[in-house]
mmCIF file of the C-alpha atoms, coordinates in Angstrom:
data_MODEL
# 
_entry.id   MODEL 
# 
loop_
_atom_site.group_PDB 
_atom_site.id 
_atom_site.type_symbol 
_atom_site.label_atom_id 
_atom_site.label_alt_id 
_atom_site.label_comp_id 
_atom_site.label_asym_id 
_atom_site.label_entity_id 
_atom_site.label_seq_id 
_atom_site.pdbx_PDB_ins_code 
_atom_site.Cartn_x 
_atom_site.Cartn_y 
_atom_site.Cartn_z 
_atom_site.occupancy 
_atom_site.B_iso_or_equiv 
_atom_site.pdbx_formal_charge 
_atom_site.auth_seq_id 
_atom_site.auth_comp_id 
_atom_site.auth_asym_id 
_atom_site.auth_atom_id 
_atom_site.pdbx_PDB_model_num 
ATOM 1   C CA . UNK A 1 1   ? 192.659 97.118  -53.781 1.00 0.00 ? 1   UNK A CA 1 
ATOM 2   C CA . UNK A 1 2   ? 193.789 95.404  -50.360 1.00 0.00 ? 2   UNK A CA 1 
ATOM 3   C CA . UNK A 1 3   ? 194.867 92.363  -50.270 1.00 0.00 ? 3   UNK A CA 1 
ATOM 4   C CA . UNK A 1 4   ? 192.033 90.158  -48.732 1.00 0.00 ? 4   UNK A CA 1 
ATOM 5   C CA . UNK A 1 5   ? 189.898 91.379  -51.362 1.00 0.00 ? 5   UNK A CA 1 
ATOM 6   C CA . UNK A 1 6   ? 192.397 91.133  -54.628 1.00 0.00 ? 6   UNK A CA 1 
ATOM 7   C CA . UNK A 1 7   ? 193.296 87.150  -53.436 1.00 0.00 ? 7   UNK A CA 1 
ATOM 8   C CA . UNK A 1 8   ? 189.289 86.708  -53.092 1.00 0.00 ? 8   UNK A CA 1 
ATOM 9   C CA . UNK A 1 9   ? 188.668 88.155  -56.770 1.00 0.00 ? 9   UNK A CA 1 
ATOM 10  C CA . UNK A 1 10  ? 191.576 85.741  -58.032 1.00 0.00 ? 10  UNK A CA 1 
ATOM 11  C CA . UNK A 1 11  ? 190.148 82.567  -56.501 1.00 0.00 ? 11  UNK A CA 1 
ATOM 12  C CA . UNK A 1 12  ? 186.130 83.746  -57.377 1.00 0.00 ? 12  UNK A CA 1 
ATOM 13  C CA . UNK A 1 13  ? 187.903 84.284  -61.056 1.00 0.00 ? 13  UNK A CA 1 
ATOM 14  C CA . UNK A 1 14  ? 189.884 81.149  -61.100 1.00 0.00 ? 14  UNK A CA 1 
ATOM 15  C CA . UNK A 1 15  ? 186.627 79.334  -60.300 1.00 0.00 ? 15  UNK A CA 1 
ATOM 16  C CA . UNK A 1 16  ? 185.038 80.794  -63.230 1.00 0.00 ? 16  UNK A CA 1 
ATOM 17  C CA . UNK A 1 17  ? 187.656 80.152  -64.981 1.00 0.00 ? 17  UNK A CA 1 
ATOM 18  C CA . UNK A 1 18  ? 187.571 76.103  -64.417 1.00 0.00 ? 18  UNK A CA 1 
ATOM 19  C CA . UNK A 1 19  ? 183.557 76.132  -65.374 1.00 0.00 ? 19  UNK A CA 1 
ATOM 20  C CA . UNK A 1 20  ? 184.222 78.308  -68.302 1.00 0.00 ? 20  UNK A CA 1 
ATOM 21  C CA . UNK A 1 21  ? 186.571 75.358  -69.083 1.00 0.00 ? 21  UNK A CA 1 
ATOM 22  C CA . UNK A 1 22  ? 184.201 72.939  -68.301 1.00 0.00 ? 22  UNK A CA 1 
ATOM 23  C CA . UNK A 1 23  ? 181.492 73.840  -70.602 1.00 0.00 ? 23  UNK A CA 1 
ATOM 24  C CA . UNK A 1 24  ? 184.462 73.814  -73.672 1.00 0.00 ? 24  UNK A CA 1 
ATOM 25  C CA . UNK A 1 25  ? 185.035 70.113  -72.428 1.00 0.00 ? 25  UNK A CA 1 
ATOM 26  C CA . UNK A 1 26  ? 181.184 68.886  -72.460 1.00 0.00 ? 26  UNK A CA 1 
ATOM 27  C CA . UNK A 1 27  ? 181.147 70.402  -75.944 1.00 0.00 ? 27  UNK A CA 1 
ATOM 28  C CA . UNK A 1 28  ? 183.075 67.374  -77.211 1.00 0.00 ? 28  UNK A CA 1 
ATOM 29  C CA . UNK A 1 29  ? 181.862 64.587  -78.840 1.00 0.00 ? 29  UNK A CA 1 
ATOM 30  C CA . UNK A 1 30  ? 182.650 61.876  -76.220 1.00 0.00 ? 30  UNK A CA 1 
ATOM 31  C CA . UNK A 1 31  ? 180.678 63.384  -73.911 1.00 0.00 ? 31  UNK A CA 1 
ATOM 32  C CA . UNK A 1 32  ? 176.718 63.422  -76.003 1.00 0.00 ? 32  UNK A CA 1 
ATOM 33  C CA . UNK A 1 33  ? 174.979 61.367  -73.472 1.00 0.00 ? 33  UNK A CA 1 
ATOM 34  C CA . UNK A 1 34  ? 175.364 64.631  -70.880 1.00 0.00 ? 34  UNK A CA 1 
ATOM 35  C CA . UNK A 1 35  ? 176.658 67.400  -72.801 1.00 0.00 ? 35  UNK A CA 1 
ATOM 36  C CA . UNK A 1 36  ? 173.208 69.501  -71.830 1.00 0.00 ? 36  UNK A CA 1 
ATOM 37  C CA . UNK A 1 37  ? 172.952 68.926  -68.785 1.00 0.00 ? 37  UNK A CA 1 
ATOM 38  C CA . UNK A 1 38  ? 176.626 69.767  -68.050 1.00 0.00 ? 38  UNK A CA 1 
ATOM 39  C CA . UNK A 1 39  ? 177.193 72.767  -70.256 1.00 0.00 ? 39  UNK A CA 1 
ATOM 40  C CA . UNK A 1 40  ? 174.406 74.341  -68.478 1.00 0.00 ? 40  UNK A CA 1 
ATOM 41  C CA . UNK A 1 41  ? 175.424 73.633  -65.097 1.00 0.00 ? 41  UNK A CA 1 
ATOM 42  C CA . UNK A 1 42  ? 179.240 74.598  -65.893 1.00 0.00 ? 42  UNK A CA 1 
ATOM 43  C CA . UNK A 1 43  ? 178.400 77.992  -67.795 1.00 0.00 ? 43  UNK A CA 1 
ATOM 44  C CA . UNK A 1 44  ? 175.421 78.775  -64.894 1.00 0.00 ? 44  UNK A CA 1 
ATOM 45  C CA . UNK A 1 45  ? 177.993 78.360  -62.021 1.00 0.00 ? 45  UNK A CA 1 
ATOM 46  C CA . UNK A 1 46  ? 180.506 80.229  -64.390 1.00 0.00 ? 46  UNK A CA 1 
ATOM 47  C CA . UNK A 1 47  ? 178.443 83.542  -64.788 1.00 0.00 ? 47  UNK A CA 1 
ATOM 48  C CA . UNK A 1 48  ? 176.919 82.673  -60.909 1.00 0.00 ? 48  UNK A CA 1 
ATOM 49  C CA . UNK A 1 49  ? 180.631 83.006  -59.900 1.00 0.00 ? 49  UNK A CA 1 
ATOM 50  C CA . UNK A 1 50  ? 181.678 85.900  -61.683 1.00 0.00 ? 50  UNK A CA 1 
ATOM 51  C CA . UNK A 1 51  ? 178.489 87.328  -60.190 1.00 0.00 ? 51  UNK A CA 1 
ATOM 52  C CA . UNK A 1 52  ? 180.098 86.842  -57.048 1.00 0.00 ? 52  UNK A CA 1 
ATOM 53  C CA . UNK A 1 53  ? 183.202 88.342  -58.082 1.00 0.00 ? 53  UNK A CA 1 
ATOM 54  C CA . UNK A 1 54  ? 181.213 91.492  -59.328 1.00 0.00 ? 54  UNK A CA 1 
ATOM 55  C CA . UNK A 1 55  ? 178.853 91.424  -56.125 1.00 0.00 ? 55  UNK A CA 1 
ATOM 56  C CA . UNK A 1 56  ? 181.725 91.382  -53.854 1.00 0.00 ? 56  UNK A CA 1 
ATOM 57  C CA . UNK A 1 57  ? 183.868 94.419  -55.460 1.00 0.00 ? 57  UNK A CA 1 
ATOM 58  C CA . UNK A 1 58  ? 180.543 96.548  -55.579 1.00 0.00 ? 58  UNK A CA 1 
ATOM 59  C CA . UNK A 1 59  ? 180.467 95.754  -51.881 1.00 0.00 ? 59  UNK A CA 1 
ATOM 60  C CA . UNK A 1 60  ? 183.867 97.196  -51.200 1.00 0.00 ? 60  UNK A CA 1 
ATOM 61  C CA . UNK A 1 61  ? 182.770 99.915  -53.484 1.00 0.00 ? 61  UNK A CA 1 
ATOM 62  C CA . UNK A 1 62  ? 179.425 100.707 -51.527 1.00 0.00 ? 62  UNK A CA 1 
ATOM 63  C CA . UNK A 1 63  ? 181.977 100.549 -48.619 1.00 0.00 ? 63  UNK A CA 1 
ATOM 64  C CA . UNK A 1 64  ? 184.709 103.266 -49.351 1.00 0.00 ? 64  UNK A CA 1 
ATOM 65  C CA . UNK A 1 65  ? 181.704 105.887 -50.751 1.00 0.00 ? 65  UNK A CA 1 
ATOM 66  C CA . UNK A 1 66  ? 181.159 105.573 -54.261 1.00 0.00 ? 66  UNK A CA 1 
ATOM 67  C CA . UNK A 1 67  ? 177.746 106.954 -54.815 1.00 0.00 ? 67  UNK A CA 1 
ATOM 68  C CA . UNK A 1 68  ? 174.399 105.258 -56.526 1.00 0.00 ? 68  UNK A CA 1 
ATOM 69  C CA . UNK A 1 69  ? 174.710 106.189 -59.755 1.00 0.00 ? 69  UNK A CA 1 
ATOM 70  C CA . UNK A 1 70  ? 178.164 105.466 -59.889 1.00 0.00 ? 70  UNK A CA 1 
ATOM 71  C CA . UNK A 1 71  ? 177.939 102.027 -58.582 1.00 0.00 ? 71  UNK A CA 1 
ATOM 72  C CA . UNK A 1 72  ? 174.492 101.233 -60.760 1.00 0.00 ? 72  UNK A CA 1 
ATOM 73  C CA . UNK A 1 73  ? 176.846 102.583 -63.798 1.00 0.00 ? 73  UNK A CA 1 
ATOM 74  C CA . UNK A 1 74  ? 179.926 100.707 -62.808 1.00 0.00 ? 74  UNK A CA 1 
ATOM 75  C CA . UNK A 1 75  ? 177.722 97.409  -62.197 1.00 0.00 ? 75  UNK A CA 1 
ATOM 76  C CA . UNK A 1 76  ? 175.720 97.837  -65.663 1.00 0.00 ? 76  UNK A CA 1 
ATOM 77  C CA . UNK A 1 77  ? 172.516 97.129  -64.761 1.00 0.00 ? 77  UNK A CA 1 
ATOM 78  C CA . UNK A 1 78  ? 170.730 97.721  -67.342 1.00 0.00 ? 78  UNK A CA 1 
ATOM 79  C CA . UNK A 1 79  ? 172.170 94.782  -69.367 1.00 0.00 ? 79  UNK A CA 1 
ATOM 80  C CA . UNK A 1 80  ? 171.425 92.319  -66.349 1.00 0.00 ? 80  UNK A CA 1 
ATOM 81  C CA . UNK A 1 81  ? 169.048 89.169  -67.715 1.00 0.00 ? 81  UNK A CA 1 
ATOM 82  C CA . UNK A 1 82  ? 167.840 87.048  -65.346 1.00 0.00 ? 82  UNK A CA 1 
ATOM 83  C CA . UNK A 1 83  ? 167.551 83.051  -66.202 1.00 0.00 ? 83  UNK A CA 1 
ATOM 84  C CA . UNK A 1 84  ? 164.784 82.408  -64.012 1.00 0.00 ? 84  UNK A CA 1 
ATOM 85  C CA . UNK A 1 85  ? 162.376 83.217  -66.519 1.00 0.00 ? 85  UNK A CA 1 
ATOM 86  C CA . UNK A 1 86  ? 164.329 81.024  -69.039 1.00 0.00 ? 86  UNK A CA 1 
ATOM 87  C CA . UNK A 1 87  ? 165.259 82.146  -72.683 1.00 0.00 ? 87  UNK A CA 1 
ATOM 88  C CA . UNK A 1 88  ? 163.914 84.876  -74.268 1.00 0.00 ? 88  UNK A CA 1 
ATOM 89  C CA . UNK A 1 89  ? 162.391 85.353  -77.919 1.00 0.00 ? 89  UNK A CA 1 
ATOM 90  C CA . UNK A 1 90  ? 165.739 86.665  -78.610 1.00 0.00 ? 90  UNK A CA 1 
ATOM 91  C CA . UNK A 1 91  ? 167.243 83.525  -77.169 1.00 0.00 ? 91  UNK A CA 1 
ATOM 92  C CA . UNK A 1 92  ? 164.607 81.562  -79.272 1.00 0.00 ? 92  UNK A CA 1 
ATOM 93  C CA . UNK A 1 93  ? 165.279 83.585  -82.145 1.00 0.00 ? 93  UNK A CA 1 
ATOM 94  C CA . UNK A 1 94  ? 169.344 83.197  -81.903 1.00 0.00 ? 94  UNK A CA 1 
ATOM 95  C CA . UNK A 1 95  ? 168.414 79.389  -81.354 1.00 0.00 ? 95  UNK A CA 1 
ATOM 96  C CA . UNK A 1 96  ? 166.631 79.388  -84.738 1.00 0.00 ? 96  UNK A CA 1 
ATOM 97  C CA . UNK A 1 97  ? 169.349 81.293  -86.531 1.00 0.00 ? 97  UNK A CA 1 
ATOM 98  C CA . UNK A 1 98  ? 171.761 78.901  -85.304 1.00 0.00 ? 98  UNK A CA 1 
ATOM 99  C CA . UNK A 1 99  ? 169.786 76.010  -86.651 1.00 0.00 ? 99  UNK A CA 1 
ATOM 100 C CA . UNK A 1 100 ? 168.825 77.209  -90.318 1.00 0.00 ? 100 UNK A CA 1 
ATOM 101 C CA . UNK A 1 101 ? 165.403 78.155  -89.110 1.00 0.00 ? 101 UNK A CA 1 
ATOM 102 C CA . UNK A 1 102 ? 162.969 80.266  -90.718 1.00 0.00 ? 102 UNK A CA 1 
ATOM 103 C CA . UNK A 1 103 ? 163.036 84.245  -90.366 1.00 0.00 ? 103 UNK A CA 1 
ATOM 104 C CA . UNK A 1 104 ? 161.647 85.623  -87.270 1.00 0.00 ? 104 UNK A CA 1 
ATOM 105 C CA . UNK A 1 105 ? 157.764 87.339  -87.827 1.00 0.00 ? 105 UNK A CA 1 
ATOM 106 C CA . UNK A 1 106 ? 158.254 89.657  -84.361 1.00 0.00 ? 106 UNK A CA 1 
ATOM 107 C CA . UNK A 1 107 ? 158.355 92.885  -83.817 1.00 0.00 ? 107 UNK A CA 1 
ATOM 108 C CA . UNK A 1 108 ? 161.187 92.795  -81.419 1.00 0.00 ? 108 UNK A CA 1 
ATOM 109 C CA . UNK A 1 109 ? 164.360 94.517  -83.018 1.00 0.00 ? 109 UNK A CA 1 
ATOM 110 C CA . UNK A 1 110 ? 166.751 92.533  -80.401 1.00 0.00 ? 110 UNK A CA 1 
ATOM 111 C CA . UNK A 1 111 ? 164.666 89.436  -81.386 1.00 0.00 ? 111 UNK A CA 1 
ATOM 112 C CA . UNK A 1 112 ? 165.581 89.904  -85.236 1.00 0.00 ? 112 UNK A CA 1 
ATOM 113 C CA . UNK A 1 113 ? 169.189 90.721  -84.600 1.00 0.00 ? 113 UNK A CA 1 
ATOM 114 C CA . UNK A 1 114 ? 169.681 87.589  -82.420 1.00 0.00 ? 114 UNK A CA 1 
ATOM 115 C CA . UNK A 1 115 ? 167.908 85.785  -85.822 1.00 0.00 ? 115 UNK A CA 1 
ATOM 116 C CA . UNK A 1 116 ? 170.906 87.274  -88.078 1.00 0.00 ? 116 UNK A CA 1 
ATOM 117 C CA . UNK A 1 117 ? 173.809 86.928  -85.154 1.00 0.00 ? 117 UNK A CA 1 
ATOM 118 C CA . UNK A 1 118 ? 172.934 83.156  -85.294 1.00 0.00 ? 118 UNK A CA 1 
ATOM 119 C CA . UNK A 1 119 ? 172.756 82.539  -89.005 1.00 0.00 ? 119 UNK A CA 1 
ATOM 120 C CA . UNK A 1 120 ? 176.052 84.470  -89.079 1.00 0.00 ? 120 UNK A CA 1 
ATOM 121 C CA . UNK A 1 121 ? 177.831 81.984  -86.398 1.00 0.00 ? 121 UNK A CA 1 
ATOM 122 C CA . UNK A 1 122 ? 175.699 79.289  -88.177 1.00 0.00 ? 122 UNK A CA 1 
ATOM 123 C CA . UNK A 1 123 ? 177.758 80.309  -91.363 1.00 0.00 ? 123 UNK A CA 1 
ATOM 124 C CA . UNK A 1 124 ? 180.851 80.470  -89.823 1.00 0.00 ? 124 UNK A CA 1 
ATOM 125 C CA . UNK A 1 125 ? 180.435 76.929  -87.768 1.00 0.00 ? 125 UNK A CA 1 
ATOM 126 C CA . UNK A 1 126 ? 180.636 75.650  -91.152 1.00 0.00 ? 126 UNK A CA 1 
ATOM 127 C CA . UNK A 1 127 ? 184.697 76.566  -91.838 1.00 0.00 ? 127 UNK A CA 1 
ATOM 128 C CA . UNK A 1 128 ? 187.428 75.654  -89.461 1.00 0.00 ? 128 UNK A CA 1 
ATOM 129 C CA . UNK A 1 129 ? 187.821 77.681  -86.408 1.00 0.00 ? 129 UNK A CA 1 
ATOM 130 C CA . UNK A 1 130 ? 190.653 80.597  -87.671 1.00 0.00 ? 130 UNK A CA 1 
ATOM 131 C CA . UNK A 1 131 ? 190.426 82.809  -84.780 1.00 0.00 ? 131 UNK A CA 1 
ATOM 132 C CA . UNK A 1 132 ? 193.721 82.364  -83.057 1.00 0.00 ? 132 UNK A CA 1 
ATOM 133 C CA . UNK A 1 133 ? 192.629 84.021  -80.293 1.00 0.00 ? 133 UNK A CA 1 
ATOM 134 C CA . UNK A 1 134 ? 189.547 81.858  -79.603 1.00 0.00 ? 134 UNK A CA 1 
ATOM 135 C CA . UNK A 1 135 ? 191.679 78.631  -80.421 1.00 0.00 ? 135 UNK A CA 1 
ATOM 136 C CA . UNK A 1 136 ? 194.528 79.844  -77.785 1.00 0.00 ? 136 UNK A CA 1 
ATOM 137 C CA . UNK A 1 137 ? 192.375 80.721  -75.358 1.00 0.00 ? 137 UNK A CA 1 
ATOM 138 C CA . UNK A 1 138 ? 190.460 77.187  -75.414 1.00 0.00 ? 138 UNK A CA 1 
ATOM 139 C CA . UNK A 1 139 ? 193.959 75.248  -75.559 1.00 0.00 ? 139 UNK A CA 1 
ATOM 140 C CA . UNK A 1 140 ? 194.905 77.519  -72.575 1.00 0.00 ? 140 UNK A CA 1 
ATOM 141 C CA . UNK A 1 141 ? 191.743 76.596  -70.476 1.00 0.00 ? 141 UNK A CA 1 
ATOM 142 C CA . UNK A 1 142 ? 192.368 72.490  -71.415 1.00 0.00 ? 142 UNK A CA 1 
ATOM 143 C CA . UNK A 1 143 ? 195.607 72.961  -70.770 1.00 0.00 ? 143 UNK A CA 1 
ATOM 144 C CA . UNK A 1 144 ? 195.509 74.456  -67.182 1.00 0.00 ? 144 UNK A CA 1 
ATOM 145 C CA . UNK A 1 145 ? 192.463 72.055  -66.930 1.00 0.00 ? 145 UNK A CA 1 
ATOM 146 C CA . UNK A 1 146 ? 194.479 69.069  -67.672 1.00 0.00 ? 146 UNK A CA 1 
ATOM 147 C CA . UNK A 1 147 ? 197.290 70.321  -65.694 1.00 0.00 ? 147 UNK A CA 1 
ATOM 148 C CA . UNK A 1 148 ? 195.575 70.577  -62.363 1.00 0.00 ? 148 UNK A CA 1 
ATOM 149 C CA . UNK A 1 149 ? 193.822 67.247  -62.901 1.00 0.00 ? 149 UNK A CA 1 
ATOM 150 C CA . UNK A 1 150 ? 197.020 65.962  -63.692 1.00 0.00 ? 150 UNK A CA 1 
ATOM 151 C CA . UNK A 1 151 ? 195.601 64.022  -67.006 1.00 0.00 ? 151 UNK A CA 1 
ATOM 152 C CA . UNK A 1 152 ? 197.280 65.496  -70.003 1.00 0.00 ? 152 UNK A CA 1 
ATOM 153 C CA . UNK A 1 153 ? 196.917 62.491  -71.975 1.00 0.00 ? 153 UNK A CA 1 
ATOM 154 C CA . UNK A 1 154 ? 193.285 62.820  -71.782 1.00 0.00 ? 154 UNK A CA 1 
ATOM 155 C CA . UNK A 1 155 ? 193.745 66.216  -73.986 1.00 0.00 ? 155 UNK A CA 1 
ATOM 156 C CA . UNK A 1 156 ? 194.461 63.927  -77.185 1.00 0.00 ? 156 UNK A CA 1 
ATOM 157 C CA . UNK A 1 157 ? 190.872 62.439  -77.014 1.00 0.00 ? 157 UNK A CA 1 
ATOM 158 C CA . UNK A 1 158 ? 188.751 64.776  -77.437 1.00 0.00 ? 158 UNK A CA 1 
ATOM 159 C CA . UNK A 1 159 ? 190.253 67.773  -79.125 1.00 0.00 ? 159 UNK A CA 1 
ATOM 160 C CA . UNK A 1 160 ? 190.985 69.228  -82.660 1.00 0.00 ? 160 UNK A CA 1 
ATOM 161 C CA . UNK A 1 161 ? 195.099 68.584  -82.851 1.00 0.00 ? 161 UNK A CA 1 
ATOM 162 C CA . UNK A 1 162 ? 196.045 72.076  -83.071 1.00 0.00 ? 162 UNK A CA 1 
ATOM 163 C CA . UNK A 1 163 ? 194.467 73.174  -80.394 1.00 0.00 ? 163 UNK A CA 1 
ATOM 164 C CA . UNK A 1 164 ? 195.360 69.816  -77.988 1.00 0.00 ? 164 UNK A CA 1 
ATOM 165 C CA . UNK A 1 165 ? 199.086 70.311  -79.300 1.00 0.00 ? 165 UNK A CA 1 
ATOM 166 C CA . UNK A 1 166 ? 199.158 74.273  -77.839 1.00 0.00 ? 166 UNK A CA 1 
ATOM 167 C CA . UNK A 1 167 ? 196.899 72.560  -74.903 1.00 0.00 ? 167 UNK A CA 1 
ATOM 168 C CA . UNK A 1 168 ? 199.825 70.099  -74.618 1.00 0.00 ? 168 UNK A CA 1 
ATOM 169 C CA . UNK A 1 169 ? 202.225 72.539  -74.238 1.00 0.00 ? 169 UNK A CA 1 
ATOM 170 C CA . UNK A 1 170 ? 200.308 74.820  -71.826 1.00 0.00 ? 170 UNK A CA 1 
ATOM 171 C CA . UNK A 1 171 ? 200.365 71.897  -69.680 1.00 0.00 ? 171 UNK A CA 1 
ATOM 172 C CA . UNK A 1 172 ? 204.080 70.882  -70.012 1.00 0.00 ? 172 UNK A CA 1 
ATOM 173 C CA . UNK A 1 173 ? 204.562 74.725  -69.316 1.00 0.00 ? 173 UNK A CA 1 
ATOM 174 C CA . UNK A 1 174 ? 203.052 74.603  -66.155 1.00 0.00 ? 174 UNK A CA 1 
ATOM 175 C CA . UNK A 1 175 ? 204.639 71.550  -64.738 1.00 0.00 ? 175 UNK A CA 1 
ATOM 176 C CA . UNK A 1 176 ? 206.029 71.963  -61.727 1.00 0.00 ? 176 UNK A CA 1 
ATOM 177 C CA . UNK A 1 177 ? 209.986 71.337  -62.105 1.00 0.00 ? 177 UNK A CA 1 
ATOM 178 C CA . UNK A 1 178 ? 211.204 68.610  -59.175 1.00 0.00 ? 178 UNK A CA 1 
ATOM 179 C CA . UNK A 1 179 ? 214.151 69.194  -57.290 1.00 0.00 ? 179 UNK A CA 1 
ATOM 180 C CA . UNK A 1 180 ? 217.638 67.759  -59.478 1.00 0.00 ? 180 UNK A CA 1 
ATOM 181 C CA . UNK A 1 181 ? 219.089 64.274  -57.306 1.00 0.00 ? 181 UNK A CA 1 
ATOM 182 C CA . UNK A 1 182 ? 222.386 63.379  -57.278 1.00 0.00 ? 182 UNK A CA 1 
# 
């Protein structure tokens, strides 16, 4: 990959990175009054940047000769959805799951696995987070988070402890050591 191109997929991936972040953070509790609003703005402008990322490698792609199919392949079209139509049944049905809703009455197979994905994660919202993996990775993104915003007190407010103690030390990790004086 030259150069130009890798340091414009790191900073198009960092960028993700931060709203993938910020929809964690406007999960919390302190933040009900806009948590909708936000998480939808942060995870849109998440996948919209990673879009860009994607957009901008199938360019250089395109460029150096890799055919159609290929590309189309590569790309995955096929499992593109589009949110300007807003959520679909399957969305809906997901929703419903989620929520202890009735059984979906459609036809759609998608629609009725969405219905038992979300009464599965509805099941398992209801015991503590075990996945270390997921709790890492969301004391990782608070920690950088915290880090570049210099505010790691703020990680004590609003997280569970385990994962603001690993967010803690993400942070402390990534502090910038200052020169010794003498």
């Amino acid at each position: 990959m030259p150069e130009p191109l890798r340091r414009a997929i790191h900073q198009l991936v960092s960028e993700a990175v931060q709203h993938c972040q910020g929809v964690l953070r406007y999960t919390e509790l302190d933040q009900a009054p806009t948590w909708k609003g936000m998480t939808l703005y942060r995870a849109t402008d998440a996948a919209d940047t990673m879009n860009m990322a994607a957009m901008l490698i199938a360019a250089y792609c395109q460029h150096t000769g890799m055919g159609p199919d290929t590309l189309w392949n590569y790309m995955q079209v096929e499992q593109q959805q589009s949110r300007a139509s807003g959520p679909r049944d399957a969305e809906r049905q997901e929703l419903a799951g989620l929520l202890g809703g009735p059984a979906p009455d459609v036809s759609d197979p998608e629609a009725r696995l969405r219905f038992v994905w979300g009464r599965r994660h509805a099941d398992d919202a209801l015991r503590p987070e075990v996945d270390p993996q997921v709790l890492f990775t969301e004391a990782c993104l608070h920690g950088l988070r915290a880090r570049l915003c210099d505010d790691v007190d703020a990680l004590d407010s609003y997280l569970p402890p385990q994962v603001a103690a690993t967010a803690r030390k993400v942070a402390d990790a990534l502090e910038v050591p200052q020169p010794a004086t003498t």
